[in-house]
C-alpha positions in Angstrom: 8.5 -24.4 27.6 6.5 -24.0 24.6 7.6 -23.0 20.8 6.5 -19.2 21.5 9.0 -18.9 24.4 11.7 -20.6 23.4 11.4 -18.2 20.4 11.4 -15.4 22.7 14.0 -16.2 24.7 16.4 -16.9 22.2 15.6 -13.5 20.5 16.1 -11.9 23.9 19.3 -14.1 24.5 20.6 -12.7 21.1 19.8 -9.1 21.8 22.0 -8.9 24.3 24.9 -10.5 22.5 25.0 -8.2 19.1 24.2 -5.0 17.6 20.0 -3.9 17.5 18.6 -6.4 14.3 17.9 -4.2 11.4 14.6 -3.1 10.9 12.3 -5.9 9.8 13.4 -8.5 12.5 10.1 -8.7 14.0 8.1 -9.0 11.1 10.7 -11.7 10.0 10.2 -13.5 13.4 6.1 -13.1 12.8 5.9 -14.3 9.8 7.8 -17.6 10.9 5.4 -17.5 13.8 2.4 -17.5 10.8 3.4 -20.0 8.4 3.8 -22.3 11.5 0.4 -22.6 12.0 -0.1 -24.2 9.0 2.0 -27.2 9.0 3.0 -29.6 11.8 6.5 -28.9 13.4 9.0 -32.1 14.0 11.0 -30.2 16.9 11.2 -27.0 18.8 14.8 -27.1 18.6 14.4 -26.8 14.7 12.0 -23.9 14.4 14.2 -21.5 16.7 17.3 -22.5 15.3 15.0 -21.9 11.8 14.3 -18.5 13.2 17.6 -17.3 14.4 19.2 -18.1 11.5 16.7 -15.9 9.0 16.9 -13.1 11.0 20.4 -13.0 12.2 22.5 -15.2 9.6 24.0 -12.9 6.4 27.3 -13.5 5.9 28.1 -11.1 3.5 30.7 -11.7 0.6 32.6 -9.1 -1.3 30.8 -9.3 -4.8 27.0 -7.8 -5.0 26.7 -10.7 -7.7 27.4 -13.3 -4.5 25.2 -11.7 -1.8 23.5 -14.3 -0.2 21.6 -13.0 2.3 17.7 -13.3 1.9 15.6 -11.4 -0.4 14.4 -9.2 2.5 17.9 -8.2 4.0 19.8 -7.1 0.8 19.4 -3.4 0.2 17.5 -1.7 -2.5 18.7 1.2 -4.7 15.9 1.5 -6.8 13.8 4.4 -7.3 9.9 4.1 -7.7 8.6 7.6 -8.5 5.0 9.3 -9.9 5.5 13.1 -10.0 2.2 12.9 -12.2 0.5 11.3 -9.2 -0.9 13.2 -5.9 -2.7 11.3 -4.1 0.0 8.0 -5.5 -1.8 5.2 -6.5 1.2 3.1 -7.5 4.1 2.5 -5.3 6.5 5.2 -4.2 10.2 4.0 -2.9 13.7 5.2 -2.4 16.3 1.9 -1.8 14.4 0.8 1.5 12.5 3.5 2.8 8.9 2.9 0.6 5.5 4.9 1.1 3.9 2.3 2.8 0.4 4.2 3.5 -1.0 7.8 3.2 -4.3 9.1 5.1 -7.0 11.7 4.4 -7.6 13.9 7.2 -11.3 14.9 7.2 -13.7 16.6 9.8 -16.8 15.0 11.2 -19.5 17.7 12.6 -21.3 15.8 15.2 -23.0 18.9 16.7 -23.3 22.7 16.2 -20.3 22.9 18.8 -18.6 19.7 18.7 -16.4 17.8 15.7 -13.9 15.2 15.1 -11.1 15.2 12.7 -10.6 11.6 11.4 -8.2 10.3 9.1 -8.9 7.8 6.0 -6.5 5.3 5.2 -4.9 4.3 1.9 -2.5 0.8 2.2 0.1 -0.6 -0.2 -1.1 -3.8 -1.6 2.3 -5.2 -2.0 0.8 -7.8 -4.5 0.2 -5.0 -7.5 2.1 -1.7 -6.3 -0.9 0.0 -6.1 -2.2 2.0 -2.7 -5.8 0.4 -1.6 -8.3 2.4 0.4 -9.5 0.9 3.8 -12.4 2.2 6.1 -11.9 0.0 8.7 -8.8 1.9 10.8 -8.9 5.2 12.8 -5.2 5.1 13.2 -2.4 2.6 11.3 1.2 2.3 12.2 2.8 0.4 9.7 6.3 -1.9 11.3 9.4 -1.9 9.8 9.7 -4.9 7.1 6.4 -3.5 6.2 4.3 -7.3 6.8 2.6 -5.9 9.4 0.9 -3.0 10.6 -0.6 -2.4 14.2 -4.2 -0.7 13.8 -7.0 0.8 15.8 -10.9 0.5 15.4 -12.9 3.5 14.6 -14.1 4.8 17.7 -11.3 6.6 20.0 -9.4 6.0 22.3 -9.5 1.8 21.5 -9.7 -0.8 23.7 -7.9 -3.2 21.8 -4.9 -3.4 18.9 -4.9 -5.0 15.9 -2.0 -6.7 14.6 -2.2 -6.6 10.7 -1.1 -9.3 8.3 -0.4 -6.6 5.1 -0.1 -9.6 2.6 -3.4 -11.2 3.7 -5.3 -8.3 4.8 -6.4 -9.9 8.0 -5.8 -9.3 12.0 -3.6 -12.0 13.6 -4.0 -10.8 16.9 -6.3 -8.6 19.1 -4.5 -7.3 22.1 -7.0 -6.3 24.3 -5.7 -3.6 26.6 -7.4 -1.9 30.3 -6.6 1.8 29.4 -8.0 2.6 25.9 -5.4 3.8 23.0 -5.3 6.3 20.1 -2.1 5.7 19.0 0.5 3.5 17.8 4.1 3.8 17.0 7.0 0.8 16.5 10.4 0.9 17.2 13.0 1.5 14.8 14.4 -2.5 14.6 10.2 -3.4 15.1 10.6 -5.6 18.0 8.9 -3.5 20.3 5.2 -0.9 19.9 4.6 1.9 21.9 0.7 2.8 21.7 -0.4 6.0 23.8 -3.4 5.8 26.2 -5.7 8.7 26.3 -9.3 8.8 28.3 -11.0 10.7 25.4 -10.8 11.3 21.5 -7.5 13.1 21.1 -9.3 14.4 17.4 -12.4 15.7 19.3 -13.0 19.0 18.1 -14.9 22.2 19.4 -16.1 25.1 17.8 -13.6 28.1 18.2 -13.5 31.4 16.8 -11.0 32.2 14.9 -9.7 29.0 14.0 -9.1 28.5 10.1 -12.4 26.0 10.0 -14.0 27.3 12.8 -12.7 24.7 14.9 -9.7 23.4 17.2 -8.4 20.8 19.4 -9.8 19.7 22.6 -8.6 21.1 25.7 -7.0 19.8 27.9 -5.4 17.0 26.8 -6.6 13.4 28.3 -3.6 11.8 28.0 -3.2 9.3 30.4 0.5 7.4 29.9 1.6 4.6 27.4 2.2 0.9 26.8 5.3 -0.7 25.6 4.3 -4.1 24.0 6.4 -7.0 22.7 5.7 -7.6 19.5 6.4 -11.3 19.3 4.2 -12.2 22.6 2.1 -9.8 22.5 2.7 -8.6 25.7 3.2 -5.5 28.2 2.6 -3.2 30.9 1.2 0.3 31.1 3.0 3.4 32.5 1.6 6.5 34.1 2.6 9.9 32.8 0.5 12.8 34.0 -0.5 16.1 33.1 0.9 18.2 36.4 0.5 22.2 35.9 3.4 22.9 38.0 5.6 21.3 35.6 7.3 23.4 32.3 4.4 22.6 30.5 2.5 24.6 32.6 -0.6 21.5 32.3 -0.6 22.0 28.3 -0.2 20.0 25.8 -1.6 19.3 22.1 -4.7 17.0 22.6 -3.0 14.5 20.8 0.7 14.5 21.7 1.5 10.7 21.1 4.9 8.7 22.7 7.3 7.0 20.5 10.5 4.6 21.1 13.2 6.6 20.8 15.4 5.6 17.7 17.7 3.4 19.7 14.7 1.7 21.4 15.7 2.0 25.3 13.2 5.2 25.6 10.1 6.4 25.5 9.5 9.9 24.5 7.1 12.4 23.3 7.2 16.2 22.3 6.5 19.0 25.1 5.6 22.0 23.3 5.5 24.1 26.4 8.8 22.5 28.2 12.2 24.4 28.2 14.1 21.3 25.6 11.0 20.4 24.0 10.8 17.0 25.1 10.4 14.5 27.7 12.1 11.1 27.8 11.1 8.0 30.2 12.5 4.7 30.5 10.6 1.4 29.3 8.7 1.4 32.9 7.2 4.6 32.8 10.3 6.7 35.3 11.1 10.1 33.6 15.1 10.4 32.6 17.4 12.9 31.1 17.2 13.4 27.2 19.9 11.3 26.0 23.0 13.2 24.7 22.9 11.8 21.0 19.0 12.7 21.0 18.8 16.1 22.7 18.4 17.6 19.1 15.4 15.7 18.0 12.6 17.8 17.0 9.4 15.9 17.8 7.9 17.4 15.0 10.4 17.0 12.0 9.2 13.1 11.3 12.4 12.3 10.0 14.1 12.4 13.8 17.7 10.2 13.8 19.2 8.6 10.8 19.8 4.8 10.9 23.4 5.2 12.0 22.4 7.6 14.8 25.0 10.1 14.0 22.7 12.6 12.2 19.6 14.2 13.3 16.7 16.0 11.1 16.0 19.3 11.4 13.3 22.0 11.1 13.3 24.7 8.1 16.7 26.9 7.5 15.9 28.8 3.9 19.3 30.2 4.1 21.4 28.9 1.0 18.3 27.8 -0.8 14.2 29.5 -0.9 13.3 25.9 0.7 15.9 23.8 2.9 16.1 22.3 6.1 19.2 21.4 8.8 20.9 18.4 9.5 22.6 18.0 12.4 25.4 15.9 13.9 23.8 14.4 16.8 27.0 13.9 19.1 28.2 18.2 18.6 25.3 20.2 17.0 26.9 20.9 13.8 24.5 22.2 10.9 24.3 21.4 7.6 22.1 22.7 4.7 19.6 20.0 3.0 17.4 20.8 0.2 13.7 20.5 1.3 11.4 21.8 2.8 10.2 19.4 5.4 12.1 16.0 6.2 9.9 13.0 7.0 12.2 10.1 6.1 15.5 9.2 6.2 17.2 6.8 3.1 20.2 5.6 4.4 22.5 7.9 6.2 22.6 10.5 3.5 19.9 10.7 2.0 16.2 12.0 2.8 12.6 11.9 1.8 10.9 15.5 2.2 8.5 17.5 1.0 9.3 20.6 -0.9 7.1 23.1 -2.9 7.0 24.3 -6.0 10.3 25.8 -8.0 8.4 29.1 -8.0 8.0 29.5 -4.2 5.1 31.2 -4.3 2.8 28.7 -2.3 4.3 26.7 0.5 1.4 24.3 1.2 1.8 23.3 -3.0 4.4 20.7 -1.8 5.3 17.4 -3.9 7.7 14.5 -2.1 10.8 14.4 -3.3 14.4 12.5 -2.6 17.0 14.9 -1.3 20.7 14.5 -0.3 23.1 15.5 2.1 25.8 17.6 -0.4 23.8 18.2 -3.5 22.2 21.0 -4.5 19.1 18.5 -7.0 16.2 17.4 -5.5 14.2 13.9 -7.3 10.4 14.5 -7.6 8.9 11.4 -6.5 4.9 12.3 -6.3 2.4 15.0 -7.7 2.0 18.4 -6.1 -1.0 18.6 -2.6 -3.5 20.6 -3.6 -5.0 23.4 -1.3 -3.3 25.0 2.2 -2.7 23.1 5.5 -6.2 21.6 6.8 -7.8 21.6 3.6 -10.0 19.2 2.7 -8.1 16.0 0.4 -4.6 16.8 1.8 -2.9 13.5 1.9 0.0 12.8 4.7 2.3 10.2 3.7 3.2 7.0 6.3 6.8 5.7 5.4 8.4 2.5 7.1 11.7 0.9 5.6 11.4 -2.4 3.8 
């Protein structure tokens, strides 16, 4: 049994005996895995024991002053804020939910009748603070832990992944894969990656009258199903989900309508616009199941979805209390409560959110600025500058968040 096995093994061994590792435990394992390489190891025993015990050893004492657990497990509390700034250029936290990457959406006009909307990338260079542009990704999922980042090459759908190294800027890994992806999506703990298969461009465009621009999305969609990789090895297995028109869908949905890991990891799921709850949940081998009783209020579109303790969900817009708010509901009985904000897209801890709201004024709701809300309080933090311009418009920047 080589080093990589025994690695994986043990990891798998400890899953099953305690709670899910806190995010960052793959990119912990990884970069074990990567420092490795560059010196000579005296015994497997050593380097699994070596990696068990960063990820999974922190005892915990009752003074802050005397918290010894690595510099990458204790929480943060800070606040890293730019309200002058839209796009950010320097680094925008809250405790251990950061900005780790924003894109530009922009249309390509290949033809009088045909166009693709593609996105430009912006990465934290966690060496000054400051977000980097990159032209090298079509799509960037960035993993808890935030040292790695799985990417896709230009042209979609992909037929490989790249497995990032954010500190040196390189690829690790290619994973070459038989059905060609368009996009990407960790789990919550980063252990596992979810990337969704599609035969054509899910950003392919065609020209349509009426649209805002002139154009709109593709139809029908070609997605095809989705892989569910292991991070550490580098491997999976393909499942096949298809488009049947006698289903509640009706054989509609979005061109690009991307699966995730549900926030406890043990699903697969993906919005259903069309379908009577909204969404569809499968297991890890590809066999639809019922939506999950703590889950069957996730909205596939309110990014936020399930706080880390699972006992809240994110909601969509309520403007009942204040001009701009959103719900937050218990997961377990529905209950509703009132959040400032006017979209959620992050969760900090369990009571506290990233969102975006728009201006005190109200007049515009596309002149929206992130801010820091929480659960209970009526005051909102600015944390970036105000987006310019209404939904689609040219230089509207979409944040990527990931916990540190």
């Amino acid at each position: 049994m080589n080093v990589e096995e025994l690695v994986r093994d043990s990891l798998r061994e400890l899953a099953g005996e305690q709670a899910s590792a806190r995010p960052g435990f793959a990119d912990r394992v990884l970069a074990v895995r990567r420092r490795r390489r560059t010196r000579r190891m005296t015994s497997v025993a050593v380097v699994t024991a070596a990696v068990v015990g960063v990820a999974v050893a922190v005892p915990l004492l009752d003074s802050g002053k005397n918290d010894v657990r690595p510099a990458d497990v204790v929480e943060k509390s800070e606040v890293n804020a730019h309200p002058d700034q839209s796009p950010p250029r320097e680094l925008i936290s809250v405790g251990n939910t950061a900005l780790a990457a924003y894109y530009v959406p922009r249309t390509i006009k290949h033809s009088a009748e045909q166009a693709e909307r593609v996105r430009d990338y912006w990465l934290l260079d966690q060496s000054t603070g400051r977000y980097v542009k990159t032209a090298k990704w079509s799509y960037v999922a960035v993993a808890p832990g935030m040292k790695t980042a799985a990417v896709l090459e230009r042209n979609l759908p992909a037929s490989r992944i790249g497995l990032l190294d954010l500190v040196t800027g390189k690829v690790y890994r290619w994973i070459p894969v038989d059905h060609k992806v368009a996009g990407l999506s960790f789990s919550r703990d980063g252990l596992k990656l979810v990337a969704t298969t599609y035969g054509e461009n899910p950003d392919a465009l065609v020209r349509m009258e009426g649209a805002p621009d002139g154009w709109d999305q593709k139809q029908p969609s070609s997605r095809t199903g989705f892989y569910v990789f292991d991070v550490v090895s580098g491997k999976g297995s393909w499942s096949e989900v298809k488009l049947d028109s006698n289903d509640d869908t009706g054989g509609f949905l979005n061109a690009r309508q991307d699966f995730a890991l549900s926030p406890d990891g043990r699903h697969v799921w993906a919005g259903n616009p069309m379908g009577e709850v909204g969404k569809q949940f499968y297991d890890l081998k590809g066999a639809e199941v019922a939506v999950p009783a703590n889950q069957k209020y996730l909205q596939w579109y309110v990014d936020a979805w399930q706080s880390p303790s699972g006992n809240l969900v994110a909601g969509d817009f309520a403007g009942k209390k204040w001009k701009t708010s959103s719900w937050v509901i218990d997961a377990r009985f529905g209950r509703k409560t009132e959040v400032r904000g006017q979209q959620l897209l992050a969760w900090v801890g369990d009571t506290s959110l990233i969102a975006w709201d728009m201006a005190k004024d109200g007049k515009n709701e596309f002149h929206q600025q992130l801010v820091q809300v929480t659960i209970g309080s009526d005051k909102t933090v600015p944390l970036s500058g105000f987006r310019k311009g209404n939904d689609g418009d040219a230089g509207r920047w979409e944040p990527v968040f990931a916990e540190r």
